[in-house]
Kinemage of the C-alpha trace (Angstrom):
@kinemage 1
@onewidth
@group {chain A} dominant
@subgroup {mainchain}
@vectorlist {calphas} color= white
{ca unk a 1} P 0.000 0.000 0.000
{ca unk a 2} L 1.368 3.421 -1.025
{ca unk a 3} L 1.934 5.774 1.711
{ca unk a 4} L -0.775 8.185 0.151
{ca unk a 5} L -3.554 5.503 0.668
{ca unk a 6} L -2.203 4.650 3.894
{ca unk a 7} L -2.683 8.158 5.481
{ca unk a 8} L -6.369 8.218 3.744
{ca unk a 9} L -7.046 4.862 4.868
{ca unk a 10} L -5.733 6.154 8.814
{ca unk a 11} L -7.908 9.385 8.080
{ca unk a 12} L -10.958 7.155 7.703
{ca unk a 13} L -10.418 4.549 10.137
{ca unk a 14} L -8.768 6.672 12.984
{ca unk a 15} L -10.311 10.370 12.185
{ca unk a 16} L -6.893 11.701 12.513
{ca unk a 17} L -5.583 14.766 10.223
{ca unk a 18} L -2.943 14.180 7.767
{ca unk a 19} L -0.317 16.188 10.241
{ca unk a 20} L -0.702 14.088 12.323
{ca unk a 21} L -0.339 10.495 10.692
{ca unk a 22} L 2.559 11.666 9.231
{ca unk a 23} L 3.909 13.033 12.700
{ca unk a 24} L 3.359 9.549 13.782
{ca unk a 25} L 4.731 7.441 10.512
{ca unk a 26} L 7.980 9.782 11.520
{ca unk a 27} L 8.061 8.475 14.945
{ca unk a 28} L 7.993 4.862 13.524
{ca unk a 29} L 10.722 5.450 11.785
{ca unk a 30} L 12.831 6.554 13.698
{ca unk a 31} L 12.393 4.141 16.181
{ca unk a 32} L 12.848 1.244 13.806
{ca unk a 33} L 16.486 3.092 12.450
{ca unk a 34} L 16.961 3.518 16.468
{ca unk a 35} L 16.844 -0.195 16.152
{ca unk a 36} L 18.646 -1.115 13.786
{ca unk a 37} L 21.727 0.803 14.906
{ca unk a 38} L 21.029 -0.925 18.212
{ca unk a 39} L 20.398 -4.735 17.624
{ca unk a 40} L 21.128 -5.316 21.259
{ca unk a 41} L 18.129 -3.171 22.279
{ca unk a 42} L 15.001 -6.032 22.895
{ca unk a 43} L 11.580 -4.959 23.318
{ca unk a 44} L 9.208 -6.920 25.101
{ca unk a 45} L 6.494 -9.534 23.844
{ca unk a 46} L 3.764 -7.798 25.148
{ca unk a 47} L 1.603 -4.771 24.063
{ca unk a 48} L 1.447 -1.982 26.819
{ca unk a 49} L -1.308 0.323 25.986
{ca unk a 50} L -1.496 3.477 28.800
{ca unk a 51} L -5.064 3.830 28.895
{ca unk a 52} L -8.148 2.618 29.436
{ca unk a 53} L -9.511 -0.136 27.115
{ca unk a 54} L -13.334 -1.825 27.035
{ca unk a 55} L -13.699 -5.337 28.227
{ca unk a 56} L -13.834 -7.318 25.234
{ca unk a 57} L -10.722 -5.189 23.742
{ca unk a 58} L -8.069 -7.434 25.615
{ca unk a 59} L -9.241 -10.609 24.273
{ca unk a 60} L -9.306 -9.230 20.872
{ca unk a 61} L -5.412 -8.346 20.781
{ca unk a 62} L -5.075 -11.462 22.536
{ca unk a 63} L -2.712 -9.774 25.197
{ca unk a 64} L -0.246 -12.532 26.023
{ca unk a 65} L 0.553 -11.855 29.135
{ca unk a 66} L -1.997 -11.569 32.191
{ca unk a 67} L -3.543 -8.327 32.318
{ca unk a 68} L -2.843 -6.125 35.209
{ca unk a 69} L -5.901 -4.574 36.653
{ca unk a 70} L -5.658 -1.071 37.865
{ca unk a 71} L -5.620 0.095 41.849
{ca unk a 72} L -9.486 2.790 42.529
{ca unk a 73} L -6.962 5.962 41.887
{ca unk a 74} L -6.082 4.850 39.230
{ca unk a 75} L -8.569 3.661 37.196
{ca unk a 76} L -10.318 7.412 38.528
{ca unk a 77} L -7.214 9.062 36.510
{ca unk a 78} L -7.664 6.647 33.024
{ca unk a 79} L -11.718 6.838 33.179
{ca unk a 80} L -11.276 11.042 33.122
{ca unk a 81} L -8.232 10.451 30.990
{ca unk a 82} L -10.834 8.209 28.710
{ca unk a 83} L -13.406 10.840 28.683
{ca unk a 84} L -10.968 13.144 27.337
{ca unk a 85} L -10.037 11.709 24.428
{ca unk a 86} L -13.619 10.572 23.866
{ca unk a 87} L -14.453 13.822 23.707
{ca unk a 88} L -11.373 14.874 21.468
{ca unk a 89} L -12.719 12.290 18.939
{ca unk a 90} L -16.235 13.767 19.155
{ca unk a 91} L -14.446 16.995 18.580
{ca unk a 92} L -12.647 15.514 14.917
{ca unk a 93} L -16.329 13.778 14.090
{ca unk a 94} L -16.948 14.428 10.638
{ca unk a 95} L -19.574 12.634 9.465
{ca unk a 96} L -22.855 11.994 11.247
{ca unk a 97} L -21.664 8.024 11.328
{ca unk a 98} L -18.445 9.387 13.258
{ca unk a 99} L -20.592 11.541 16.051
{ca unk a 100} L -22.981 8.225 16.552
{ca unk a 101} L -19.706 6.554 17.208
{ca unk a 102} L -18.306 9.138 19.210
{ca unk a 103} L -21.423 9.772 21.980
{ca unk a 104} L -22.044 5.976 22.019
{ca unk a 105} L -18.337 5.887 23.201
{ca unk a 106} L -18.714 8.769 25.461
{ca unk a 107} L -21.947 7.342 26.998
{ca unk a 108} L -19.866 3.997 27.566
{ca unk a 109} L -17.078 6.342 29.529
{ca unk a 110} L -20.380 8.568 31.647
{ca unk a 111} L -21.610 4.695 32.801
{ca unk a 112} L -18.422 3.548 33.864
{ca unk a 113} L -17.253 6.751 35.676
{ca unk a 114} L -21.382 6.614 37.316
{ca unk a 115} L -20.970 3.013 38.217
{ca unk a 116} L -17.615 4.132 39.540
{ca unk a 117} L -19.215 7.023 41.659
{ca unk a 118} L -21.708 4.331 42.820
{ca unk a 119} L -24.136 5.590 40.882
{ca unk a 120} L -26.715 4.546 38.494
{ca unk a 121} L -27.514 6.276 34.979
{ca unk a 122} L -31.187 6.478 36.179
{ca unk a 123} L -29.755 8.655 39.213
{ca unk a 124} L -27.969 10.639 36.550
{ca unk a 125} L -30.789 11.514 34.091
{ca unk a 126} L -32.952 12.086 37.032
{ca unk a 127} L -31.013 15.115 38.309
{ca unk a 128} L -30.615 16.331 34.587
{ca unk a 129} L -34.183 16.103 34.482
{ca unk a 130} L -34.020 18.298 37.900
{ca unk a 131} L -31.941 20.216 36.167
{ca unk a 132} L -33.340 21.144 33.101
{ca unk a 133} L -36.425 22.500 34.898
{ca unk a 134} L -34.751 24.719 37.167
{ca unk a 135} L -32.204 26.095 35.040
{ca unk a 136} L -34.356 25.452 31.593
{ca unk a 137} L -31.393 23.584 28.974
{ca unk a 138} L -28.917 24.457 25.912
{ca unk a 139} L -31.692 24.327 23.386
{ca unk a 140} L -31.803 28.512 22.921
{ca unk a 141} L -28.178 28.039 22.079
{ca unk a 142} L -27.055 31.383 24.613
C-alpha cells in the first residue's frame, strides 16, 4: 500500500488529520532506524497500551501476558483520561456516522465513571431532568 492511501485509509479509520499520521509514521521510523543501529536493544512480547480499554478489547489483541488490573486511583485518573479523548474524537467527528460513534463511546465512559461514583444512569438523568427544569437547557443556544 502506497503511503498516500495509507494516510487516507488512517484518516478514515482513525479520524486523525494528515499532520498528524505523518507526525506519527515519523516516529515509527525513527524508532525502527533507532533499532537497527542498536540490535542489542530487545523490546518486550507484550503490548502496553497506557489507557483505558473496554472489556472485550483485551481478548481481541489477545494480550499474552496476564492483564494487570488497575488500583481505585487509578482507574479514577484513566476513566477522566478516557473521557478526554472521547471527547477529542467527538471533537474531529466528521460525518454523522463518526458523532454516533463518538457519543455511544462517550456514553460507555459517563456509565463507567457513574458506576464508579456508585451511581446509576437512572440517578444521573434524574437530576438532569431536575436540572433542566430549574435552570431550563442548551436548546436557545445562549
Amino acid at each position: 500500500m502506497n503511503e498516500l492511501k495509507f494516510i487516507s485509509f488512517l484518516q478514515r479509520r482513525y479520524s486523525y488529520d494528515t499532520n498528524m499520521i505523518i507526525k506519527r509514521i515519523r516516529y515509527v521510523r525513527k524508532i525502527n532506524k533507532y533499532l537497527k543501529k542498536n540490535p542489542d536493544v530487545v523490546l518486550p512480547d507484550a503490548q502496553l497500551f497506557d489507557k483505558l480499554v473496554r472489556d472485550n478489547i483485551s481478548a481481541i489483541i489477545q494480550l499474552q501476558e496476564e492483564k494487570e488490573c488497575l488500583g481505585d486511583e487509578e482507574y479514577w485518573r484513566y476513566l477522566l483520561n478516557k473521557d478526554r479523548e472521547e471527547l477529542e474524537r467527538l471533537q474531529r467527528a466528521k460525518s454523522k456516522e463518526e458523532l454516533k460513534e463518538g457519543l455511544c463511546n462517550k456514553l460507555e465512559v459517563i456509565k463507567a465513571i457513574t458506576n464508579y461514583c456508585g451511581l446509576t444512569l437512572d440517578d444521573i438523568l434524574t437530576e438532569a431532568d431536575l436540572k433542566k427544569k430549574e435552570h431550563v437547557s442548551f436548546s436557545k443556544k445562549f
